[in-house]
C-alpha positions in Angstrom: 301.7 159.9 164.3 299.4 159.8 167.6 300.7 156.6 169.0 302.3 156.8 172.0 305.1 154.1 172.3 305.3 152.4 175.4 308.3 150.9 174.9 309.7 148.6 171.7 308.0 144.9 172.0 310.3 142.3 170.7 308.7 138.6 170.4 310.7 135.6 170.0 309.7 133.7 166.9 313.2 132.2 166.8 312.0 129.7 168.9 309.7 128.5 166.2 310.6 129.6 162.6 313.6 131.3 160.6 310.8 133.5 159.6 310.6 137.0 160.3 307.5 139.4 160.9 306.0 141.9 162.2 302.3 143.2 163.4 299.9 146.6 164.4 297.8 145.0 167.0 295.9 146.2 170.0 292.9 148.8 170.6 293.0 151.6 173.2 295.8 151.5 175.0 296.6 148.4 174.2 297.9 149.1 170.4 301.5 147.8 169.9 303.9 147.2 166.9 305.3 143.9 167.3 308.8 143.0 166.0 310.1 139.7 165.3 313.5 139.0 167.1 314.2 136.9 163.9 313.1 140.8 162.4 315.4 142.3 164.6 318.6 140.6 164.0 318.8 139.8 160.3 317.5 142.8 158.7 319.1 146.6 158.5 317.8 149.5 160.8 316.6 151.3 157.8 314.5 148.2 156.9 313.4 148.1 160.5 312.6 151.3 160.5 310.6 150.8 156.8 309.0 147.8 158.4 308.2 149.6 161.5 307.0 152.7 158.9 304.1 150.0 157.2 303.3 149.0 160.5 302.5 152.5 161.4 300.7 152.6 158.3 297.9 150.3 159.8 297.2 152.2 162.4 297.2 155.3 161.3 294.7 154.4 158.0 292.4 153.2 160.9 292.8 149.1 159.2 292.3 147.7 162.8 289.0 149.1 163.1 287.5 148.9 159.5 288.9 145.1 159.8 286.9 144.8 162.9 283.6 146.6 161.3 283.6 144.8 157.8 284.5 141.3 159.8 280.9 142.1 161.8 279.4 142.7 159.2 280.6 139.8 156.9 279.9 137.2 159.8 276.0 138.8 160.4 275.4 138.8 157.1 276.7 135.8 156.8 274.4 134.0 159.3 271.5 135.8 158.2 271.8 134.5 154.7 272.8 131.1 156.0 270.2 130.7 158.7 267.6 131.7 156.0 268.8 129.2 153.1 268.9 126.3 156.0 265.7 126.8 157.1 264.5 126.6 154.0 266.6 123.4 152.9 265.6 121.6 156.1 261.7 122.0 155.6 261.7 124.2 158.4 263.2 121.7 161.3 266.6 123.1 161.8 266.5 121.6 165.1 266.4 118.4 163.1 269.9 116.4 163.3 269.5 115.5 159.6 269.7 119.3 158.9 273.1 119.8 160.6 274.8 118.9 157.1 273.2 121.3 155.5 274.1 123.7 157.8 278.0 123.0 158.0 277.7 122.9 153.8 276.0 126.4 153.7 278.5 127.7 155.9 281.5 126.4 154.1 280.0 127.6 150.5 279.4 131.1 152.6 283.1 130.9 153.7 284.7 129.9 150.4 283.0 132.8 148.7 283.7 135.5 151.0 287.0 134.7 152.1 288.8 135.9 148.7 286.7 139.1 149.4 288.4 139.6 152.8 291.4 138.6 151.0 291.5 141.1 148.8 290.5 143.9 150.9 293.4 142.6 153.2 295.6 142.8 150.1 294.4 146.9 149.4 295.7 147.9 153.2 298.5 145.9 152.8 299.6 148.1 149.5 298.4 151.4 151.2 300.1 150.8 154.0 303.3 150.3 152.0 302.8 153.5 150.6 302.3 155.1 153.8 306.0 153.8 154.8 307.5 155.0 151.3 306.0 158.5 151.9 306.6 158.7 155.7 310.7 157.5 155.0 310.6 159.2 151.4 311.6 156.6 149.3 310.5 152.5 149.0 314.1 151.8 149.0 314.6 150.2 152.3 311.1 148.7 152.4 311.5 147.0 149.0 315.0 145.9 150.6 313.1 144.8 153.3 310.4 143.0 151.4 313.3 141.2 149.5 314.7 139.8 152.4 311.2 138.7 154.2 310.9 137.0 150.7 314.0 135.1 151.4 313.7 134.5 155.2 310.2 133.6 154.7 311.0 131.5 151.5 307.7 133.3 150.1 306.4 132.2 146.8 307.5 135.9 144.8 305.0 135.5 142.1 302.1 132.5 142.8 299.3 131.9 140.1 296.5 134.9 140.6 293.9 132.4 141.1 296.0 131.2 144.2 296.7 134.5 144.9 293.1 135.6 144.7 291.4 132.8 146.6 294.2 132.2 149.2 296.5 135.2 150.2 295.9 138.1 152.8 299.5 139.9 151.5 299.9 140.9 148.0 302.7 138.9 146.6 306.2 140.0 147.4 306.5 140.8 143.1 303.5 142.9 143.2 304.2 144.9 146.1 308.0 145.7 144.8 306.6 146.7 141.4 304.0 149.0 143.5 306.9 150.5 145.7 309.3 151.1 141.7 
């Protein structure tokens, strides 16, 4: 794959949550595949290994760094297009304290309508790199096993309204992405 493992990084979420989880993280030398101890001691090594598989998925389909480059360039954009509609709302005086509700307005309408636009892009890697673990292990057997029991563990909402789904979440929902991996 080109990542050279260090060593298996175990976090303890335990202390916290029932939940399990995992993460890609890290740039450089720094990139790591983090595994939930809750992760580690409820599910199956094929479904650690599936897990482990989609996590591998990030990095090699680059998502750390196109995350990083379309987050830039959301947030510039974003207070470009801002700065410009509060200048223009605050009669030109954005130094003025009565323009700082404008401002904090502006950037929540900015945020509310490019945040399901993350989502969803967040939603794409997420299936790709599923797909990336069925090919690398040759079947979505043990990932969809996997999925089921983060479902569980997690007590995820399997199938939320699309609208929340489309506004609110960074993950497909756990429905969608077993019907992707059938």
């Amino acid at each position: 794959m080109g990542l050279q493992v260090q060593g298996v990084f175990r976090f303890n979420l335990s202390k916290t949550t029932k939940k399990a989880n995992a993460a890609f993280t890290g740039l450089g030398r720094s990139k790591r595949v983090l595994l939930a101890d809750t992760l580690l001691d409820n599910f199956t090594d094929e479904e650690i290994l599936a897990v482990v598989a989609h996590e591998l998925g990030h990095f090699r389909l680059r998502h750390i760094w196109k995350g990083l480059a379309e987050g830039t360039a959301i947030t510039f954009a974003g207070l470009f297009i801002v700065a410009r509609l509060h200048a223009g709302l605050s009669g030109g005086d954005v130094t003025a304290l009565a323009a700082l509700p404008w401002l904090g307005l502006l950037l929540g309408v900015y945020g509310f309508v490019t945040g399901p636009i993350s989502n969803y892009i967040s939603r794409r890697r997420e299936f790709s790199a599923d797909q990336f673990a069925r090919e690398l292990m040759g079947s979505g057997a043990a990932l969809a096993s996997g999925l089921e029991r983060l479902a569980d563990l997690n007590l995820a909402d399997r199938d939320p309204h699309p609208a929340v789904e489309f506004l609110f979440h960074s993950h497909p929902s756990i429905d969608r992405r077993l019907a992707a991996l059938s």
